[in-house]
N, C-alpha and C positions, 0 to 999 in steps of 0.2 A: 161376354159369351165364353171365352175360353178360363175364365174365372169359374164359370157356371160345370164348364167342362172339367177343368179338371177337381173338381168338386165331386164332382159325379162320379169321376175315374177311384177318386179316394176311397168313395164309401164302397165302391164292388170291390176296389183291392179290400179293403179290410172285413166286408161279408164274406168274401169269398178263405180269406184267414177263418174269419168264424168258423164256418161250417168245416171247413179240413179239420180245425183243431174239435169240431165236435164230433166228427167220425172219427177222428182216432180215439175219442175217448170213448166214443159207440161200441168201435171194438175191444178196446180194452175192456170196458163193463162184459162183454160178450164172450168175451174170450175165458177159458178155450172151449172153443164150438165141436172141438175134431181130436184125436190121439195128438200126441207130441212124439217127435221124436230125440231123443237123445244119442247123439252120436259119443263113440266111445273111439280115439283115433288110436287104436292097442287093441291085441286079440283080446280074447277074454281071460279072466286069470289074474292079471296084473293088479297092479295098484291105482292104475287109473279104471280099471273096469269094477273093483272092486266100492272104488268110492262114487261113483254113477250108480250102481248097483243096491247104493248105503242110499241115495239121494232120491234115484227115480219113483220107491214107495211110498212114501212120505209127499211129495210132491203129486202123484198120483191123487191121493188121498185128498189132498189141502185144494187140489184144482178140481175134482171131482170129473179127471178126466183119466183117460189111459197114458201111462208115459211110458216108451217100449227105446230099450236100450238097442241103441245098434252100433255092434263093431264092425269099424271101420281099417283095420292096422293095415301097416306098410308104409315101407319107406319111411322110415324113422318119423312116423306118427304125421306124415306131409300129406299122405291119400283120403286119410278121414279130416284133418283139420281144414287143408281145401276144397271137401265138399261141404262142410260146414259154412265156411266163405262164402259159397257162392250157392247158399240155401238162399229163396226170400227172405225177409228180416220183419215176421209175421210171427214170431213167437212160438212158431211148430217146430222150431230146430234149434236144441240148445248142444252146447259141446261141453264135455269134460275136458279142460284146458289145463295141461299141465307143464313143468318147467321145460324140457327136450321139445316141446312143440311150438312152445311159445315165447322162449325167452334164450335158446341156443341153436335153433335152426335158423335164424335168420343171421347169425355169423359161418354157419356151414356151408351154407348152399347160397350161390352166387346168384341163381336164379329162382329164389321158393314161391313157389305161385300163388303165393296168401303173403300180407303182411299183417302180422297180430296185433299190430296198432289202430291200424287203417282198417280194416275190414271188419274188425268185431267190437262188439260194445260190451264191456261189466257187465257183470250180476253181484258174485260174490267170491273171494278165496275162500273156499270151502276150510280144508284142513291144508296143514304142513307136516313134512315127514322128512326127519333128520338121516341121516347114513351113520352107519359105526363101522368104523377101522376093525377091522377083521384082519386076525392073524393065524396062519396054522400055530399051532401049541410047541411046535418042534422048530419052529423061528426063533434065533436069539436074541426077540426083543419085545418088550414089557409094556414101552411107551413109549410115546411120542420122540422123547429126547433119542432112549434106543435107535429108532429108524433115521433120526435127521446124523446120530455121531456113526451108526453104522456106514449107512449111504455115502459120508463123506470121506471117511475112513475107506473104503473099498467101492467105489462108485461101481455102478453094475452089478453088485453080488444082489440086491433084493428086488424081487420079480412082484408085480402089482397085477391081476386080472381085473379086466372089467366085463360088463356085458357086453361091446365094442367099440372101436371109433366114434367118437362124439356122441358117444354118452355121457349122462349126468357123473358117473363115477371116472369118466379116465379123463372131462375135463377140472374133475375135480382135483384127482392126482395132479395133473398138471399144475395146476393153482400152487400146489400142497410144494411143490417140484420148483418154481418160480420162487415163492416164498423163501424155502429153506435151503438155495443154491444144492439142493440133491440130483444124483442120476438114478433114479430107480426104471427099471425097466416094463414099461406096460407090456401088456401080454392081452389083446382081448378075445374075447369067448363070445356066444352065441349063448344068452339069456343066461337061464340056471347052469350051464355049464361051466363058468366064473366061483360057482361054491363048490363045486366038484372039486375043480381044481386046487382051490384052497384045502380041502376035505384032505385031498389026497397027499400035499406036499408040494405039488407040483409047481403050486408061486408060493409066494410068502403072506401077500396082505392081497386085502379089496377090501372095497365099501359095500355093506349091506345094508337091506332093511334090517329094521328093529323087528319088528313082528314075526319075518321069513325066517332069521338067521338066530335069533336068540336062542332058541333051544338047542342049537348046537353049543354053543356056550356053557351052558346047564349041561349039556353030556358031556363036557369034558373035548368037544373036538377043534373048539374055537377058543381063542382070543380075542375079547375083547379090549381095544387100546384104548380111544376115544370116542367120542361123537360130534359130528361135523355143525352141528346146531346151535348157534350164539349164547345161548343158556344151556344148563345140562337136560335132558330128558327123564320128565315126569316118570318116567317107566325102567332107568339106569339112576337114579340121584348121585350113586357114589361113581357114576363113571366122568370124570373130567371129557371137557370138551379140548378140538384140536388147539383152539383160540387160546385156552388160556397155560396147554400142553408146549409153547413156545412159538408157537403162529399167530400174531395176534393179528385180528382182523377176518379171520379163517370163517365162513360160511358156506355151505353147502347146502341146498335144502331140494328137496322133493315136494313141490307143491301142486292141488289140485283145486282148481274154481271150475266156475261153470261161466261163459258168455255165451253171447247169441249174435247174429250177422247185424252188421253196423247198420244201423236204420229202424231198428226195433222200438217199436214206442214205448217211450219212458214210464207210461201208467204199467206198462205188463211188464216191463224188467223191476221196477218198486216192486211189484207184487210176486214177483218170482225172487226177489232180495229175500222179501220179510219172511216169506216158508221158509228157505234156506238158512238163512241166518238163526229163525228161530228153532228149526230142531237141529242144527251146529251147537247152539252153545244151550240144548236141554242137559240137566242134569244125569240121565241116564245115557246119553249119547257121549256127552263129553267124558262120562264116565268108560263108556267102552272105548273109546278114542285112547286115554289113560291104558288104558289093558294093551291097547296096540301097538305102545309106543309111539303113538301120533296126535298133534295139538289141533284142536279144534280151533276153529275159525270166525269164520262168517261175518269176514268185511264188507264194507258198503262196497259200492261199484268205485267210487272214486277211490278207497285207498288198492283196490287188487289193481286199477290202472295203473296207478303210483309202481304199486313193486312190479308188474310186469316192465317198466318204461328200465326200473331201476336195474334190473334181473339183467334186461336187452347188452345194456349197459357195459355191467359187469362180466359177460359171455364175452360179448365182443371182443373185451381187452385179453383175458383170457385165452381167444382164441388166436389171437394177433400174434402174443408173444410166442406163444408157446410153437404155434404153425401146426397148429391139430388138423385132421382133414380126415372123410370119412370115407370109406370105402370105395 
């Protein structure tokens, strides 16, 4: 009898598998029935709203449904990635995920009320986007070597802006500062006021984008030293990177993927992979990517988890030595 029992108990445990795993592939065939939302955790403008912005047409188009971008900024991108979190995990809420949100706020803040491991699942790392050393023209130094013999020679005399505390650029100075036993002095600013300052004289270097900052370059108001990027940039060939400029190991990167809240069924993240991935590395895309100074992408879900686990990693130590802390 109890042979008989649990016999019986077997086949509804595993009916009752069936049918779960056939309603989530119900929905997934279904899907999407309703708009998507895209959260974008940066006002508008930036380089994370800009590549949601790149992404949400295309996806629109491929799903035959509406994808409606919403910023979410504040609080160094914690206010939009935590309502992302703690969206249902149905496929109507994807986030533009990028490195300050998901691989350096969790060494800043003691208490961040998302954890980017735990709470979100892959899709894809869309693009990567390297930073170049930025120098006023009226600083006495050319390259790399310049800034590490000046620095040590006069510790304090060269001023660094960034856009502010724990940001991508002033833990990258730090890194840069770790590395090459220098004192340079950060200085941070409040967004685009970091090129101003450079513009003006007022610091010596910062890390910029490629695509924002180059044409100052071309006018004559910039220097260009390096780029922060493991390889050199499609869009610089002849600019050396920091790595091989005496820093070896030296990476910095501006990255952007897309996830969605951890529980999201695997048939509609696949299928949100393959749009993304396949207009990342179309011809024409990857071509204007090229024009931007930015590499296209379009990882599977397991390797963006890879570099995010890796990025976490990297930050943390980063943030350890140096004793960075934001506002």
């Amino acid at each position: 009898m109890s042979k008989h029992r649990l016999s019986t108990s077997l086949v509804q445990t595993l009916a009752i598998a069936a049918c779960a795993a056939a309603n989530i592939a119900c929905a997934a065939d279904a899907y999407p029935s309703r708009p998507i939302r895209f959260i974008v955790a940066q006002p508008p403008g930036g380089g994370t709203d800009v590549t949601a912005r790149m992404l949400a047409p295309n996806l629109a188009e491929k799903l035959n449904q509406q994808v409606v971008v919403d910023n979410r900024g504040g609080a160094g991108g914690i206010v939009g990635t935590e309502t992302a979190a703690k969206s249902p995990p149905d496929g109507y809420t994807l986030l533009l995920g990028y490195t300050g949100a998901l691989s350096i706020n969790p060494s800043l803040y003691s208490k961040l009320p998302y954890d980017p491991v735990r709470d979100f699942d892959t899709v894809s790392l869309a693009i990567s986007s390297p930073y170049v050393l930025f120098a006023n023209p009226k600083a006495p130094v050319n390259t790399v070597a310049d800034i590490i013999a000046l620095a040590k020679a006069k510790p304090g005399t060269l001023a660094f802006a960034s856009a502010g505390n724990g940001s991508l650029a002033h833990l990258a100075l730090e890194w840069f500062k770790l590395e090459t036993g220098t004192n340079i002095i950060h200085v941070p600013y409040k967004g685009g006021q970091s090129l101003t300052a450079v513009l003006s004289g007022e610091v010596h270097l910062t890390f910029g984008s490629v695509v924002a900052w180059l044409p100052q370059v071309k006018a004559g108001r910039l220097k260009a030293i390096a780029v922060t990027s493991k390889s050199r940039s499609r869009a610089l060939p002849n600019l050396p990177t920091v790595a091989e400029s005496g820093v070896p190991g030296f990476e910095a990167i501006n990255w952007f993927g897309v996830v969605v809240p951890h529980g999201t069924p695997k048939p509609i993240i696949e299928r949100l992979h393959g749009i993304i991935a396949a207009h990342i590395k179309s011809p024409a895309m990857s071509a204007k990517l090229a024009e931007d100074g930015t590499d296209p992408v379009g990882s599977t879900p397991e390797e963006f988890s890879a570099l995010i686990k890796a990025e976490i990693k990297r930050w943390a130590t980063v943030v350890k030595q140096s004793g960075a802390k934001v506002d």
